[in-house]
N, C-alpha and C positions, 0 to 999 in steps of 0.2 A: 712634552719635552723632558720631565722627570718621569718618564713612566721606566727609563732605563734601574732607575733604584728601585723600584716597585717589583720590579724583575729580579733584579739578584737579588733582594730581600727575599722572595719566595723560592727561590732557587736554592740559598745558602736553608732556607727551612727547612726543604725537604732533601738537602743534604745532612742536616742537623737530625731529621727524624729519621732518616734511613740507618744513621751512628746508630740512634738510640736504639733502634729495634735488634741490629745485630746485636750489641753490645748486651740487650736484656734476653736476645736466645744463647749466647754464650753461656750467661749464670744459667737460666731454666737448663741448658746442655746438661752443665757443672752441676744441676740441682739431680738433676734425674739419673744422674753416672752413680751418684755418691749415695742416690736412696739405692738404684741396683744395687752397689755393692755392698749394702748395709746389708738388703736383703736376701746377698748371694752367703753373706759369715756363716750364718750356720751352718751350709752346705760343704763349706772350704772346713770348717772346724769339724765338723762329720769326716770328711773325708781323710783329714791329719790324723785325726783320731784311730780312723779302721789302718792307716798304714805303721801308724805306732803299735798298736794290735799286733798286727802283722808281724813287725818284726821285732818283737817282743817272743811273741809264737814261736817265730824262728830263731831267737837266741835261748831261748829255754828259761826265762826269768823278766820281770819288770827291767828291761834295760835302759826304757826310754819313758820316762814321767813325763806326761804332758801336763801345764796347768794352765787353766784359763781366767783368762784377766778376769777383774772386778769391775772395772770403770765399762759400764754399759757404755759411756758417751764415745768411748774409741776405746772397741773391741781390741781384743790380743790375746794370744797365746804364747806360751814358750814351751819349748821341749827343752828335757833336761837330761842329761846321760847321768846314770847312777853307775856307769860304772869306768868311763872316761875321764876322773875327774871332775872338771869346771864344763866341759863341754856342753855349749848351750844355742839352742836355738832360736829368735823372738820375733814373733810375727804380729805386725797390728795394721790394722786398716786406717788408711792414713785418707780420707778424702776417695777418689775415685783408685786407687791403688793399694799396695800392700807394703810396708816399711820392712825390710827384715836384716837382721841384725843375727852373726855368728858371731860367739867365741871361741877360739878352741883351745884345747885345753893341755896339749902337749906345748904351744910355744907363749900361749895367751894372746895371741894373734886376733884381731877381731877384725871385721867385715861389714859394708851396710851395702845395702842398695835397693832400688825399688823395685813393684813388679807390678805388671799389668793386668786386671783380669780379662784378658782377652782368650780364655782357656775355657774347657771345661770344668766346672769344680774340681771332677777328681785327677786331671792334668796339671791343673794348676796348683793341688796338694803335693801332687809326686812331682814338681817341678820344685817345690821350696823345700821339701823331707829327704828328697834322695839324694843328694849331694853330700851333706852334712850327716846322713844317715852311712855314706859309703867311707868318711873320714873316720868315723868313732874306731 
């Protein structure tokens, strides 16, 4: 006659434990994006790198100082125009994403938004350097 609550007690359990398991592949998701892209920085910073190179080569002098953060715990970089001004680029790894932050340096106009890394390292360099590299 009570075996009806014995039932949805076991019911609502493994409704309870079904929550719980998505809920902990969510974070393991979120834990494993975030070591990837910890472990993709130096490649994305390699690749910023060879395109400041680059068009540095091509304007005939350091036009474009790249510095990189100090805070191991959340990597960043900036590039900086020496010769735009304030012109400034700020990229830092925010969790499974990329934070990036423009200023420019004709209006002081400034910009944020986030970015994916759903790229290949050096797509996803020339996706955050060439925009900002085609304003200077």
């Amino acid at each position: 006659m009570i075996d009806w609550a014995r039932q949805i007690g076991k019911k609502h359990q493994r409704r309870d434990w079904a929550a719980s398991l998505e809920a902990q592949a969510t974070v393991d998701g979120e834990h494993e994006r975030r070591t990837a892209c910890r472990l993709r920085w130096p490649m994305i910073l390699t690749a910023i790198r060879a395109l400041s190179d680059e068009y540095n080569t091509g304007f005939g002098l350091e036009a474009v100082v790249v510095v990189e953060g100090s805070d191991l715990e959340h990597p960043s970089v900036t590039l900086e125009s020496a010769v735009s001004g304030h012109s400034t680029l700020g990229i830092a790894l925010d969790g499974s994403e990329l934070f990036v932050r423009t200023k420019g340096a004709v209006d002081s106009s400034e910009s944020t938004r986030w970015v994916a890394l759903d790229r290949t390292d050096e797509n996803i360099a020339a996706y955050l350097v060439q925009d900002w590299m085609e304003r200077l």
